[in-house]
Predicted model as a PDB file, atoms N, CA, C, CB and O in Angstrom, pLDDT in the B-factor column:
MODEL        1                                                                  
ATOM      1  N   UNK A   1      58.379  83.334  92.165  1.00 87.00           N  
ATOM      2  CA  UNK A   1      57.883  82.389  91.186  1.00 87.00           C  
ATOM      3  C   UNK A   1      56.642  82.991  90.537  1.00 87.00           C  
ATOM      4  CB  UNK A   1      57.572  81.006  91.837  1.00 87.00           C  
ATOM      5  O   UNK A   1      55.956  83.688  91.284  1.00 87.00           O  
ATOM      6  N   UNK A   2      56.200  82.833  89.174  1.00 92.00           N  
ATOM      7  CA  UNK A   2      55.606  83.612  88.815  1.00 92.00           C  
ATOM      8  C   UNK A   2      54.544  82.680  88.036  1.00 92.00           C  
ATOM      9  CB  UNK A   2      56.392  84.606  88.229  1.00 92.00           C  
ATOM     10  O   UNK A   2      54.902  82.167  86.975  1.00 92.00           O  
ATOM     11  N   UNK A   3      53.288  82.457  88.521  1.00 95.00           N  
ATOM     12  CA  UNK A   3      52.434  80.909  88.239  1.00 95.00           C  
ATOM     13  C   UNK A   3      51.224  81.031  87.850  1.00 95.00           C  
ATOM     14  CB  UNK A   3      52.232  79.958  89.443  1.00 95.00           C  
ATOM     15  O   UNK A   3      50.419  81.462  88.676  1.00 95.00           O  
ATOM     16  N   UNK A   4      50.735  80.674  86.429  1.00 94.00           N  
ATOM     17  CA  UNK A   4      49.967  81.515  85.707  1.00 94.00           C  
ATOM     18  C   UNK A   4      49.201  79.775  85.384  1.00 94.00           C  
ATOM     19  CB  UNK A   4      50.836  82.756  84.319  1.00 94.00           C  
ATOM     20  O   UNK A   4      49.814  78.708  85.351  1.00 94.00           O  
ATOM     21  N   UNK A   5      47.802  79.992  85.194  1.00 94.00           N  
ATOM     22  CA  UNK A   5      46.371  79.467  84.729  1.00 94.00           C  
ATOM     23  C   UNK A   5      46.819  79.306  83.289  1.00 94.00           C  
ATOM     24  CB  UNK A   5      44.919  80.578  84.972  1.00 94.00           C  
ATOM     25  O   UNK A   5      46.799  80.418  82.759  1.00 94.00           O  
ATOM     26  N   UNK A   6      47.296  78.169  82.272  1.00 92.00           N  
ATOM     27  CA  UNK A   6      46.877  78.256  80.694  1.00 92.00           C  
ATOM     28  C   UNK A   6      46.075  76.718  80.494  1.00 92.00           C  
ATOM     29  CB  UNK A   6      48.498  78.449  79.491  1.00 92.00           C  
ATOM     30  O   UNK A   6      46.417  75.671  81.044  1.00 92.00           O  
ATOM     31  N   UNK A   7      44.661  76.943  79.338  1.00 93.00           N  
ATOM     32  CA  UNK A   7      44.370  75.966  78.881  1.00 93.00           C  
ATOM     33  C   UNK A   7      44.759  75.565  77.959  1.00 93.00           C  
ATOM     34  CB  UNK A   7      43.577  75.888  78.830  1.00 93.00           C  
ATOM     35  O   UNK A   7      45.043  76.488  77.195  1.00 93.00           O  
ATOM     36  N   UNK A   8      45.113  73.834  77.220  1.00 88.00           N  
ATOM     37  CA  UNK A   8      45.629  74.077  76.573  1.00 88.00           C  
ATOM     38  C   UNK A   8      44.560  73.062  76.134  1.00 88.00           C  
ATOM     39  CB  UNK A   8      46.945  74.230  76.596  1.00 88.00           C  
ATOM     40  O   UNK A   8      43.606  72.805  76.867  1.00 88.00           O  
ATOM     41  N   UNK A   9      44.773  72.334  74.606  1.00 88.00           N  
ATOM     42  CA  UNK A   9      44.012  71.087  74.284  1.00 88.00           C  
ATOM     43  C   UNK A   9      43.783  70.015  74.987  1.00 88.00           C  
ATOM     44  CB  UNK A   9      44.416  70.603  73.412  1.00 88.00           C  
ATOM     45  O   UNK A   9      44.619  69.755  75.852  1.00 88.00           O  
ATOM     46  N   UNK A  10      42.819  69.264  74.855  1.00 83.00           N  
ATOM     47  CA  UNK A  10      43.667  67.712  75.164  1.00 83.00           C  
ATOM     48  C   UNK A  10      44.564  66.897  74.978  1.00 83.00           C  
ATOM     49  CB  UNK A  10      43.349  67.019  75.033  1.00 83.00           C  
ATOM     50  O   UNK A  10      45.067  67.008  73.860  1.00 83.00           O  
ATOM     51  N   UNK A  11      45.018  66.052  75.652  1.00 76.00           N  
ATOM     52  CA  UNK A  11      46.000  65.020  75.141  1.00 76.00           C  
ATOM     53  C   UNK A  11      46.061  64.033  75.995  1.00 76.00           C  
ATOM     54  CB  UNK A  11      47.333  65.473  74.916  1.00 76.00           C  
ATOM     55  O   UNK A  11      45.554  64.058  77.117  1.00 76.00           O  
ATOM     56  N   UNK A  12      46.752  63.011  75.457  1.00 75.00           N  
ATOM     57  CA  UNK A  12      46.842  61.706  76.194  1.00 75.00           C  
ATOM     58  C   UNK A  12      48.495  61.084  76.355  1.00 75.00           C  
ATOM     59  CB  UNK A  12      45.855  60.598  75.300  1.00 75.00           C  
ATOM     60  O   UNK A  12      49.413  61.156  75.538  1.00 75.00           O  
ATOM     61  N   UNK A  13      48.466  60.329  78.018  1.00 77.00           N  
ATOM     62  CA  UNK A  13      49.664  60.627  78.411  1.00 77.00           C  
ATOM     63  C   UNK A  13      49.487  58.357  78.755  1.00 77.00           C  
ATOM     64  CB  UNK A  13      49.862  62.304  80.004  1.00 77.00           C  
ATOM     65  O   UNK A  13      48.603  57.731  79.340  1.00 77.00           O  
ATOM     66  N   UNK A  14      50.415  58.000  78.247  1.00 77.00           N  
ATOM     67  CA  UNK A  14      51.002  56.693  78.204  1.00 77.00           C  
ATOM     68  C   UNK A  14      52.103  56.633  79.256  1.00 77.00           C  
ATOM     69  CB  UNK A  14      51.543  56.371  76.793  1.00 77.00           C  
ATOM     70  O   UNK A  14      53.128  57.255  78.977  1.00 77.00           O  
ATOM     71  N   UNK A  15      52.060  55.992  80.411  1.00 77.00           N  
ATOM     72  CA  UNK A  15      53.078  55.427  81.775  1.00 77.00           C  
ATOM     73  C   UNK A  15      53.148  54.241  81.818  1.00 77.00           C  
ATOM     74  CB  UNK A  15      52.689  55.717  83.207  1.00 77.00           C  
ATOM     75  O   UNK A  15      52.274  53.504  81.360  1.00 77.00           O  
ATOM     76  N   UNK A  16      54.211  53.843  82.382  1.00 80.00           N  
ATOM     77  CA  UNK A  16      55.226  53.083  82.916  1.00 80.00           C  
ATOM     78  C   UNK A  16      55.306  53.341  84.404  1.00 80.00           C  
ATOM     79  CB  UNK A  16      56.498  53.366  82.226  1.00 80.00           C  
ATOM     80  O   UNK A  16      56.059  54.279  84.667  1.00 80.00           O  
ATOM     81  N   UNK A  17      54.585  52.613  85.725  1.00 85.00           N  
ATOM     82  CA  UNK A  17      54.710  52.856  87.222  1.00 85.00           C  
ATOM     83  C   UNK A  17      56.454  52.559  87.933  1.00 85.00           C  
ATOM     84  CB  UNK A  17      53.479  51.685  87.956  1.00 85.00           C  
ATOM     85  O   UNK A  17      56.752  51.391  88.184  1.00 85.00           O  
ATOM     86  N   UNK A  18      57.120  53.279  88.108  1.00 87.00           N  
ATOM     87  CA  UNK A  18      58.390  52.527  88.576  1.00 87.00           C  
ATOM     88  C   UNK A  18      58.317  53.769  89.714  1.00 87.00           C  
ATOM     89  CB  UNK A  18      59.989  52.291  87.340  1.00 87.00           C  
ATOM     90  O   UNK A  18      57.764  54.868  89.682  1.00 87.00           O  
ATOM     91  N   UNK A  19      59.070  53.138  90.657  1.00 89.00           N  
ATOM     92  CA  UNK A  19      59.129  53.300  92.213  1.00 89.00           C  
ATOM     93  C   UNK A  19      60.541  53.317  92.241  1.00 89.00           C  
ATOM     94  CB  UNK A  19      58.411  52.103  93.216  1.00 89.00           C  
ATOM     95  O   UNK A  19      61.321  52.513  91.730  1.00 89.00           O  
ATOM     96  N   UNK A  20      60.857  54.714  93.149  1.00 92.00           N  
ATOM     97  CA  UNK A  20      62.199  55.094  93.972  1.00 92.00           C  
ATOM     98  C   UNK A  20      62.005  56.388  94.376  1.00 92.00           C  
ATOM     99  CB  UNK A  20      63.596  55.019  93.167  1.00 92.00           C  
ATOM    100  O   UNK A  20      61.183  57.278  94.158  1.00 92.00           O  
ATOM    101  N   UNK A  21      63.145  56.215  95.125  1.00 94.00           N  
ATOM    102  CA  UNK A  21      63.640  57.681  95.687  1.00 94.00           C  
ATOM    103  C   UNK A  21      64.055  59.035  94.546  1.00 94.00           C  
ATOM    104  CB  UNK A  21      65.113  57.317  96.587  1.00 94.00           C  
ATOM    105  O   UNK A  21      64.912  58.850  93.681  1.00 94.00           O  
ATOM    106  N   UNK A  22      63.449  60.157  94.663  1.00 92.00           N  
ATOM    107  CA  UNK A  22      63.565  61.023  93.975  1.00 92.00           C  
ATOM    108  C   UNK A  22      65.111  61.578  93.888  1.00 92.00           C  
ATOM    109  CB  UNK A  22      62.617  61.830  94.374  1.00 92.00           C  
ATOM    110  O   UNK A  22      65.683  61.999  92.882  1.00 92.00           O  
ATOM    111  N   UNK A  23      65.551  61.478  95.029  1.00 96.00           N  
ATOM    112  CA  UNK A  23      67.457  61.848  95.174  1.00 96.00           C  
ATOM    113  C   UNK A  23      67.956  60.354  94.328  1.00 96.00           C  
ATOM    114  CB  UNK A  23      68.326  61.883  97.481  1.00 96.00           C  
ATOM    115  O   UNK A  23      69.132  60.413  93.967  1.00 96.00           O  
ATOM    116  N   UNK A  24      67.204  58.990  93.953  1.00 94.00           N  
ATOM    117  CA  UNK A  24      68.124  58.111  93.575  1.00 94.00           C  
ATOM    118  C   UNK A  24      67.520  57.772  92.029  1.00 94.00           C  
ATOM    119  CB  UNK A  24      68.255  56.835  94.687  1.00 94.00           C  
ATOM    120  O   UNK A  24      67.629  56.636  91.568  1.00 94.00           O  
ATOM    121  N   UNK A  25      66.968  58.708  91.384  1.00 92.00           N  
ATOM    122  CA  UNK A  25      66.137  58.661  90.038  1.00 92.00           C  
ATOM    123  C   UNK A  25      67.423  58.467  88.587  1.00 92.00           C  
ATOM    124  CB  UNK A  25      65.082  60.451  89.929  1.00 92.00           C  
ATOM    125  O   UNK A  25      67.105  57.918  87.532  1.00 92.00           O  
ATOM    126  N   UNK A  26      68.275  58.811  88.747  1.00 93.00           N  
ATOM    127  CA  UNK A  26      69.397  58.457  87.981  1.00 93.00           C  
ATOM    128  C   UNK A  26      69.655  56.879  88.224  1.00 93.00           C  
ATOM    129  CB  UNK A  26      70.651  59.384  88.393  1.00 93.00           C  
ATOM    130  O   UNK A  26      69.980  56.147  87.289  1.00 93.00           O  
ATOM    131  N   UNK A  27      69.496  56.433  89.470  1.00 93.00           N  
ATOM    132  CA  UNK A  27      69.671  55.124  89.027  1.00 93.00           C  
ATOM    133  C   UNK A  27      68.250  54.173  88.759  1.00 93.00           C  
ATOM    134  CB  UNK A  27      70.580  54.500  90.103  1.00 93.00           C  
ATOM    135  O   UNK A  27      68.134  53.033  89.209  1.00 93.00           O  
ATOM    136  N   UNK A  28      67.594  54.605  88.248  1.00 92.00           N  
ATOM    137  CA  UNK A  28      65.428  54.251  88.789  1.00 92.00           C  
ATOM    138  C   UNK A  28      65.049  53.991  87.390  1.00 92.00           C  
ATOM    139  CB  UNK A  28      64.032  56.077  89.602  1.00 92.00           C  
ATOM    140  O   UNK A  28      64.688  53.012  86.736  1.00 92.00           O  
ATOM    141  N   UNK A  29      65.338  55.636  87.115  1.00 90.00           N  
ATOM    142  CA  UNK A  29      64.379  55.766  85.886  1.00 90.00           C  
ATOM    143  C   UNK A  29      65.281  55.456  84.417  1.00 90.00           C  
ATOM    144  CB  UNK A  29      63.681  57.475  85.877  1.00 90.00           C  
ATOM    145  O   UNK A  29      64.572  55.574  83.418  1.00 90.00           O  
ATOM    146  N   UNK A  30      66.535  55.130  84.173  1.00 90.00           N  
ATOM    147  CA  UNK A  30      67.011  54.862  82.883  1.00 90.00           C  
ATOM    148  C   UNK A  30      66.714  53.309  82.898  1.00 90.00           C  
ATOM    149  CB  UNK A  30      68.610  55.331  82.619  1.00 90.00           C  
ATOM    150  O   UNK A  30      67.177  52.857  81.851  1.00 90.00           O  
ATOM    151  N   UNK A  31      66.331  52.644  83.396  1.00 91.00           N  
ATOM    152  CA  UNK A  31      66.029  51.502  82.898  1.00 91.00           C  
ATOM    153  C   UNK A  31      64.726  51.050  82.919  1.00 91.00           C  
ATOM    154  CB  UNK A  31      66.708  50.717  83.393  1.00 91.00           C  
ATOM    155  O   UNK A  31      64.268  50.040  82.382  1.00 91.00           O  
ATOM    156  N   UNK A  32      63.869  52.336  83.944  1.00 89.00           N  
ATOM    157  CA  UNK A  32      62.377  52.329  83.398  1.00 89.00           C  
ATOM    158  C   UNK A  32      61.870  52.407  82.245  1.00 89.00           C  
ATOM    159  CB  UNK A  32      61.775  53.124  83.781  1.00 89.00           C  
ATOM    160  O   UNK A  32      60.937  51.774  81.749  1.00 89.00           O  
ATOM    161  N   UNK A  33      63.061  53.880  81.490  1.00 86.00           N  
ATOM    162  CA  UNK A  33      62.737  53.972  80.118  1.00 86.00           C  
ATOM    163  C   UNK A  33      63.400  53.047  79.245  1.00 86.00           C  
ATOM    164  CB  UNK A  33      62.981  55.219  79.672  1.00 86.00           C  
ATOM    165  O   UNK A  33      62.926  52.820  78.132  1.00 86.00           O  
ATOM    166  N   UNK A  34      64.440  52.496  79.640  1.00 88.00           N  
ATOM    167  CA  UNK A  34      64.688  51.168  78.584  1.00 88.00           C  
ATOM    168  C   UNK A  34      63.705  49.979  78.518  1.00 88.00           C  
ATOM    169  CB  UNK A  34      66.041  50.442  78.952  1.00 88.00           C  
ATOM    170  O   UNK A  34      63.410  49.489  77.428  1.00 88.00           O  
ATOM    171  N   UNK A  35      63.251  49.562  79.554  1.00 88.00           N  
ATOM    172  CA  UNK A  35      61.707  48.650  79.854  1.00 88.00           C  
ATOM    173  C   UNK A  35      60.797  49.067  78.900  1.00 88.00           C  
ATOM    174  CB  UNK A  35      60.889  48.923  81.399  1.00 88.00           C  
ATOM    175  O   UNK A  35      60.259  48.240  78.164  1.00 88.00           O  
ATOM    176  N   UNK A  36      60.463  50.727  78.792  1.00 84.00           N  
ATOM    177  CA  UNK A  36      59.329  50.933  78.079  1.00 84.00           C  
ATOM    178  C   UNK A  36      59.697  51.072  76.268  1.00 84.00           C  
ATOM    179  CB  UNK A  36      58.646  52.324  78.789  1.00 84.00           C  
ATOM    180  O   UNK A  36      58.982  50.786  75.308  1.00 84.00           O  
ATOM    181  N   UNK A  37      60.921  51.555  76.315  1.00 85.00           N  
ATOM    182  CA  UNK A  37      61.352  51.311  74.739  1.00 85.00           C  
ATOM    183  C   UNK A  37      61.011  49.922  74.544  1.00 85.00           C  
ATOM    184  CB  UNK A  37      63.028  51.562  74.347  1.00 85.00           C  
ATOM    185  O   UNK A  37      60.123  49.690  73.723  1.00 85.00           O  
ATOM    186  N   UNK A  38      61.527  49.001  75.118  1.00 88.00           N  
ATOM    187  CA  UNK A  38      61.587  47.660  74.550  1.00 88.00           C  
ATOM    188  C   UNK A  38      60.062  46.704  74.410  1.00 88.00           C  
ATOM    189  CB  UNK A  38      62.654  46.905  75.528  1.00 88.00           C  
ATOM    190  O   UNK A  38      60.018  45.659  73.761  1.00 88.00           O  
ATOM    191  N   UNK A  39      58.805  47.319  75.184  1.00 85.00           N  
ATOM    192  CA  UNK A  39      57.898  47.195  75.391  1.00 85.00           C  
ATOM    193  C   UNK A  39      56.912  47.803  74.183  1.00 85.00           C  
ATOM    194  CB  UNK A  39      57.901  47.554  76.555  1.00 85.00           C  
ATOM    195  O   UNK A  39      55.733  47.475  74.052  1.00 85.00           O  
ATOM    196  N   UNK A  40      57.800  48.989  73.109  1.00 83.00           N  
ATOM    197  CA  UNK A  40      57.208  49.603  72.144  1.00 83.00           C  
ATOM    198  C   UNK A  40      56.533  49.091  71.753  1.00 83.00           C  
ATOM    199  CB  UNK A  40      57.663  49.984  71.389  1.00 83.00           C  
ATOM    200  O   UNK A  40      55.410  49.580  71.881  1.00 83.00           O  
ATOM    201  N   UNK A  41      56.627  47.645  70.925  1.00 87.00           N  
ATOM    202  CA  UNK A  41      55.546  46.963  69.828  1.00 87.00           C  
ATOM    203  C   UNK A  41      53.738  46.927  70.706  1.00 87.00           C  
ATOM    204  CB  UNK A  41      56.281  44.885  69.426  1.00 87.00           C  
ATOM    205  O   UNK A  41      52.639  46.798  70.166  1.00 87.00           O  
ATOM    206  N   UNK A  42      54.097  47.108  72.250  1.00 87.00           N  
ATOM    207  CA  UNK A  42      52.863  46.252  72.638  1.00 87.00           C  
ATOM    208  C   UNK A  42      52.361  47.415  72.986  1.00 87.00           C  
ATOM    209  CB  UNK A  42      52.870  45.000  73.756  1.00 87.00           C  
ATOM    210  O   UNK A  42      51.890  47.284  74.116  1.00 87.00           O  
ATOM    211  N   UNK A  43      52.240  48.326  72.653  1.00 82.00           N  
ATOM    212  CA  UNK A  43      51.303  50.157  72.938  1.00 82.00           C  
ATOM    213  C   UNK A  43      51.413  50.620  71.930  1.00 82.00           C  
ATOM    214  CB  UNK A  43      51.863  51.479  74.015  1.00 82.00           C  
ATOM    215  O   UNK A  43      50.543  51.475  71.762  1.00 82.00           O  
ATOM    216  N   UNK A  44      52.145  50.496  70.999  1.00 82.00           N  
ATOM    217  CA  UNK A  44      52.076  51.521  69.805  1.00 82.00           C  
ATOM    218  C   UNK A  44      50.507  51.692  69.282  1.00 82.00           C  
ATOM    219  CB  UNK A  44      53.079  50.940  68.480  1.00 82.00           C  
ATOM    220  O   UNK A  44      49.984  52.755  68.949  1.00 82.00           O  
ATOM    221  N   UNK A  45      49.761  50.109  69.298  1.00 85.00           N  
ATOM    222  CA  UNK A  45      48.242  50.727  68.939  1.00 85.00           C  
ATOM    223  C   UNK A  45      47.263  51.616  69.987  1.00 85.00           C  
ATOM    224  CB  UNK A  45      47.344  49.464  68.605  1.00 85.00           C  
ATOM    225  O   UNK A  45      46.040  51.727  70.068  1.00 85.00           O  
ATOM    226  N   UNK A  46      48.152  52.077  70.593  1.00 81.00           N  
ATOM    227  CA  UNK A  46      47.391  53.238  71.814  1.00 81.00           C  
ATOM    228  C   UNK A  46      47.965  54.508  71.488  1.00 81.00           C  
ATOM    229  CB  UNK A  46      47.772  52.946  73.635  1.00 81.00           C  
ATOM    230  O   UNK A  46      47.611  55.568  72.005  1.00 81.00           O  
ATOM    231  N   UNK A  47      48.922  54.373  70.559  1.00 77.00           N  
ATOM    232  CA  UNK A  47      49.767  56.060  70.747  1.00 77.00           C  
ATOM    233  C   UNK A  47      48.987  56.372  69.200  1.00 77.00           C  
ATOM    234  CB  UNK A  47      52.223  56.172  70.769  1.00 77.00           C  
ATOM    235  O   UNK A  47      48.825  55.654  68.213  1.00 77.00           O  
ATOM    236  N   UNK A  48      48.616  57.724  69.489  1.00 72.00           N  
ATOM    237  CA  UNK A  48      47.502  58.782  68.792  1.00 72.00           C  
ATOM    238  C   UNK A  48      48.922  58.975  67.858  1.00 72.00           C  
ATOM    239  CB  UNK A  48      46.599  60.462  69.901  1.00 72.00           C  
ATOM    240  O   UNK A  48      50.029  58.780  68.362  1.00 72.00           O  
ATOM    241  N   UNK A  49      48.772  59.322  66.648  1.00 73.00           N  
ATOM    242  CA  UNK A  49      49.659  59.941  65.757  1.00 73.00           C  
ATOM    243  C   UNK A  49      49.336  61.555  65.507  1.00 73.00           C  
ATOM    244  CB  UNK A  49      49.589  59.123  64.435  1.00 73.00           C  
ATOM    245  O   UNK A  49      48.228  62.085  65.581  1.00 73.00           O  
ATOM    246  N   UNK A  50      50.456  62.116  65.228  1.00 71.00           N  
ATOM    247  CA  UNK A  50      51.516  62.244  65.486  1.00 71.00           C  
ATOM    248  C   UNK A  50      52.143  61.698  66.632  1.00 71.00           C  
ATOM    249  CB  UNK A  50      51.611  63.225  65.398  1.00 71.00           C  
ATOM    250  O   UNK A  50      51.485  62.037  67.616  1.00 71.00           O  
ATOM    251  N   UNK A  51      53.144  60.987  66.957  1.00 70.00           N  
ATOM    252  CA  UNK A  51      53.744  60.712  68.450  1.00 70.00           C  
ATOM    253  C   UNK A  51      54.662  62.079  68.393  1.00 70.00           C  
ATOM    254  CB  UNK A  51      54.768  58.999  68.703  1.00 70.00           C  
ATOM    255  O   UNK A  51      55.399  62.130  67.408  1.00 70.00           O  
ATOM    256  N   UNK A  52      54.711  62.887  69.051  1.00 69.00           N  
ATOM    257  CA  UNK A  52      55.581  63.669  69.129  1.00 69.00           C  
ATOM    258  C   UNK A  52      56.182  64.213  70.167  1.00 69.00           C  
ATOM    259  CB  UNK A  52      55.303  64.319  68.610  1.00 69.00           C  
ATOM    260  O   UNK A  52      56.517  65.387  70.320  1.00 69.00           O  
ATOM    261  N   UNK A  53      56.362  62.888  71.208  1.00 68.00           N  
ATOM    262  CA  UNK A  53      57.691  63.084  72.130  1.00 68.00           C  
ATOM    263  C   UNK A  53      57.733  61.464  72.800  1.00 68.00           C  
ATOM    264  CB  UNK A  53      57.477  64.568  73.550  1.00 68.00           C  
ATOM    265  O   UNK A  53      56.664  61.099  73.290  1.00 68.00           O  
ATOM    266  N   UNK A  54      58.699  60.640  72.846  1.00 70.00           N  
ATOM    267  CA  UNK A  54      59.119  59.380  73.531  1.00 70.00           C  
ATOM    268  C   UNK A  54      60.515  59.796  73.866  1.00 70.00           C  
ATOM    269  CB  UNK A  54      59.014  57.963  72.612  1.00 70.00           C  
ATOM    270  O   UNK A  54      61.352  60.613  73.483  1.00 70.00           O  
ATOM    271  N   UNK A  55      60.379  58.869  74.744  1.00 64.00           N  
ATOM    272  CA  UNK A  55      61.605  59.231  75.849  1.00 64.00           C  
ATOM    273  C   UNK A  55      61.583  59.867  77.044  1.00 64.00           C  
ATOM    274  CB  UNK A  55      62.470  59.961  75.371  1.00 64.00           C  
ATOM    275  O   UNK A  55      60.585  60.470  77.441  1.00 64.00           O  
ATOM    276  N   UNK A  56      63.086  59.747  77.949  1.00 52.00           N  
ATOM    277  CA  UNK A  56      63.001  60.879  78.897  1.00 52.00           C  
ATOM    278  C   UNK A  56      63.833  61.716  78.732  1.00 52.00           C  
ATOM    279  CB  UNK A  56      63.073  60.617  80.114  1.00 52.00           C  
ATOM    280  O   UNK A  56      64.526  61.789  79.747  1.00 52.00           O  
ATOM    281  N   UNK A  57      64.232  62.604  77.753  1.00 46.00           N  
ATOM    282  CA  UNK A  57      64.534  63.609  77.494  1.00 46.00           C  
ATOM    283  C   UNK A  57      63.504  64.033  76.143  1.00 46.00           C  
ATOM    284  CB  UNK A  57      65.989  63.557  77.399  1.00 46.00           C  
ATOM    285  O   UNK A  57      63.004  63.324  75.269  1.00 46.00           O  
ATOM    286  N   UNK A  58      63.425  65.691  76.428  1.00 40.00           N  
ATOM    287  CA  UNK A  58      62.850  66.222  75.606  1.00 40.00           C  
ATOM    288  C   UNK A  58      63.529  67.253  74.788  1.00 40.00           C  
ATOM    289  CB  UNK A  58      61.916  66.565  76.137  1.00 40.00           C  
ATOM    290  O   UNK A  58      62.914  67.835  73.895  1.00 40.00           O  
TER     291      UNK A  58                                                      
ENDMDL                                                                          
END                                                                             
């Protein structure tokens, strides 16, 4: 493995706490992120513009 020191800017990171098993995250986290889509209107005045990544895929 080859594990290297980079700085990068700041930034700011917006969560959602949901709890499970890491072997059972397929069934955990797609409806964590449907919770937090549907929750959009009530954070959007916290998300810095550009938003340039929502979701859990990137």
């Amino acid at each position: 493995m080859n594990i290297r020191e980079v700085e990068k800017s700041s930034f700011s990171i917006i969560g959602k706490e949901g709890l499970g098993k890491a072997q059972e995250a397929d069934i955990w986290i797609p409806p964590l992120w449907q919770e937090a889509t549907n929750a959009f209107e009530e954070i959007i005045h916290l998300i810095k513009q550009p938003l340039t990544i929502w979701g859990g895929h990137v």
